[in-house]
C-alpha positions as CSV (number, residue, x, y, z in Angstrom):
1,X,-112.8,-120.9,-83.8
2,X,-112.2,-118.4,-80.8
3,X,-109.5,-116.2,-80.7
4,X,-107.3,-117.9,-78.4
5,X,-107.5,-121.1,-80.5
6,X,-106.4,-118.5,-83.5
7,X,-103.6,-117.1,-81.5
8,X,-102.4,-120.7,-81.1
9,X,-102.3,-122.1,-84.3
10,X,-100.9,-118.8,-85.9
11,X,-98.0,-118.8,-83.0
12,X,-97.7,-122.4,-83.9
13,X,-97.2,-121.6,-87.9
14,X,-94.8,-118.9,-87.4
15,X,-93.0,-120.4,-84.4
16,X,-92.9,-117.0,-82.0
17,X,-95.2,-116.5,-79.4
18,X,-98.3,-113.8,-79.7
19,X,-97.3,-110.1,-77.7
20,X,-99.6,-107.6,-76.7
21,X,-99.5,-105.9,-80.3
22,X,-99.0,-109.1,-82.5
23,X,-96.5,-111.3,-83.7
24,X,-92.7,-110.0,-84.5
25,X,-90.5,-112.1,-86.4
26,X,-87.2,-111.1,-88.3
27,X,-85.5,-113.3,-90.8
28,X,-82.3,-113.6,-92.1
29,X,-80.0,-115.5,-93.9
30,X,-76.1,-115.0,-94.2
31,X,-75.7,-117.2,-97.1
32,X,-77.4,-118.0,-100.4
33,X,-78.0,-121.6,-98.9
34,X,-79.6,-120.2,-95.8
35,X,-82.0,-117.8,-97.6
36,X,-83.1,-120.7,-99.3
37,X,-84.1,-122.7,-96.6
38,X,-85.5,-119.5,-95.1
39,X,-87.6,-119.0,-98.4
40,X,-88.6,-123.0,-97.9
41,X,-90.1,-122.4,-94.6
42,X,-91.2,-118.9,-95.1
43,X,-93.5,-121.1,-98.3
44,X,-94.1,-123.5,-95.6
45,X,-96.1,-121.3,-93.3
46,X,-97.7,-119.6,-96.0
47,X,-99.5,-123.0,-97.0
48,X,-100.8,-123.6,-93.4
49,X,-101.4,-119.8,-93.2
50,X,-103.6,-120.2,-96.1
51,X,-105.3,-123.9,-94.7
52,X,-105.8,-122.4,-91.3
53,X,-107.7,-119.1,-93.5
54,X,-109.8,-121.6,-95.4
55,X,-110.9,-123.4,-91.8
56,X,-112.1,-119.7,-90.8
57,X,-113.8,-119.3,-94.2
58,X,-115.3,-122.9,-93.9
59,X,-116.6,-121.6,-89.9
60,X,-118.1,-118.1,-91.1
61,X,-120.0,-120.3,-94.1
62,X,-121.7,-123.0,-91.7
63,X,-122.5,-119.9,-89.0
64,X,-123.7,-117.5,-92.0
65,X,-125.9,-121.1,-93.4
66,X,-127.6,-121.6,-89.5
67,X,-128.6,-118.2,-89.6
68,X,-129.9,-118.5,-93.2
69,X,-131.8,-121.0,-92.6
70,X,-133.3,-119.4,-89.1
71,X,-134.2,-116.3,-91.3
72,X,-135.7,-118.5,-93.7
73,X,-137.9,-120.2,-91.1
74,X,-139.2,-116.7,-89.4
75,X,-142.9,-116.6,-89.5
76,X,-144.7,-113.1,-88.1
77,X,-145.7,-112.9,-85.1
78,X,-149.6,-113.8,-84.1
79,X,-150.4,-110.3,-83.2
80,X,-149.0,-108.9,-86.4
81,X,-152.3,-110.4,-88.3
82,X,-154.1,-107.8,-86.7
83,X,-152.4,-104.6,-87.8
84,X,-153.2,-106.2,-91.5
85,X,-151.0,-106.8,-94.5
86,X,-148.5,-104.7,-93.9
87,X,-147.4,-105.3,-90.5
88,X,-147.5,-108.8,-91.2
89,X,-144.3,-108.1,-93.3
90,X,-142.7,-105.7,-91.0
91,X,-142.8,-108.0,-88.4
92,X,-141.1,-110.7,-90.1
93,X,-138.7,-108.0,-92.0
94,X,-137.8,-107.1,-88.6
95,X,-137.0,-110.5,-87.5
96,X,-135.0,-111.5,-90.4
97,X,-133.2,-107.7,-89.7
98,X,-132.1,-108.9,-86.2
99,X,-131.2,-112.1,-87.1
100,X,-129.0,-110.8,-90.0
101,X,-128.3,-108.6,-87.4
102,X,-126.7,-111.2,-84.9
103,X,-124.9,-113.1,-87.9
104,X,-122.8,-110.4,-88.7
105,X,-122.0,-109.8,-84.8
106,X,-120.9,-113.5,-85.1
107,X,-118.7,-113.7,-87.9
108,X,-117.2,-110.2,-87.4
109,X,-114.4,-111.9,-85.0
110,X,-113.4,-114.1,-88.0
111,X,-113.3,-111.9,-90.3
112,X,-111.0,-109.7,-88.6
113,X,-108.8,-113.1,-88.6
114,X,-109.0,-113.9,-91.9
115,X,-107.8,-109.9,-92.3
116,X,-104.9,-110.9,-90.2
117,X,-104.1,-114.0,-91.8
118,X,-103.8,-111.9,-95.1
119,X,-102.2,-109.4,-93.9
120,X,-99.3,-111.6,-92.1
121,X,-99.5,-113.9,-95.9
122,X,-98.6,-110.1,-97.4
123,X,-95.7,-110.1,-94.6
124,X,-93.8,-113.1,-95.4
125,X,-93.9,-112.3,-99.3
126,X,-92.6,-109.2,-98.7
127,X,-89.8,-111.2,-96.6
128,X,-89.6,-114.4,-99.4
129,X,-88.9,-111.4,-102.2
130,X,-86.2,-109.8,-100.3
131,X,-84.4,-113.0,-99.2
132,X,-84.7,-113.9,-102.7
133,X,-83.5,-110.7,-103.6
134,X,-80.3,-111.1,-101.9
């Protein structure tokens, strides 16, 4: 999932559009009836909150199990067989490095979102407690 696509379904979720520093919401209920609706929705995006951070878990798995299976399938390289035993195995330590390397570059973009995805989960608990609170 690209970031744009995240942006989406997040603004989607909490019904306000992204801005340059995030998303801001405020909620607010007048009367004991209207916090809990609040609360009901506020429980409502949490659930697809927490769907759309097991979609980013379920991306970083397959890209972390294509890369697996690509360091799994390095072989050294020809020339290697001439420096003897030992740069055999550097060579192929190398390539399984920069492949771990380039799997870590990969997922680091969703594991930011999932961070965000917490840390806006954290948010509307915060919110749910002090509507429920009041």
């Amino acid at each position: 999932m690209d970031s744009q696509t995240f942006q989406q379904r997040v603004s989607d979720i909490l019904g306000v559009p992204f801005q340059n520093d995030g998303w801001k919401f405020s909620l607010s209920a007048e009367t004991p009836a209207e916090a809990k609706r609040v609360v009901a929705r506020i429980r409502q995006q949490q659930k697809e909150l927490r769907l759309l951070k097991t979609d980013l878990a379920a991306d970083i798995r397959e890209i972390r199990a294509r890369y697996d299976a690509e360091a799994a399938a390095v072989q050294p390289s020809a020339l290697s067989i001439f420096g003897g035993k030992e740069a055999f195995r550097r060579s192929a330590a190398n390539k399984k490095r920069q492949i771990k390397a380039q799997r870590d570059k990969s997922t680091a973009g969703m594991e930011a979102m999932k961070r965000i995805v917490d840390d806006l989960l954290i948010q509307l608990d915060r919110a749910k407690l002090e509507l429920s609170s009041t």
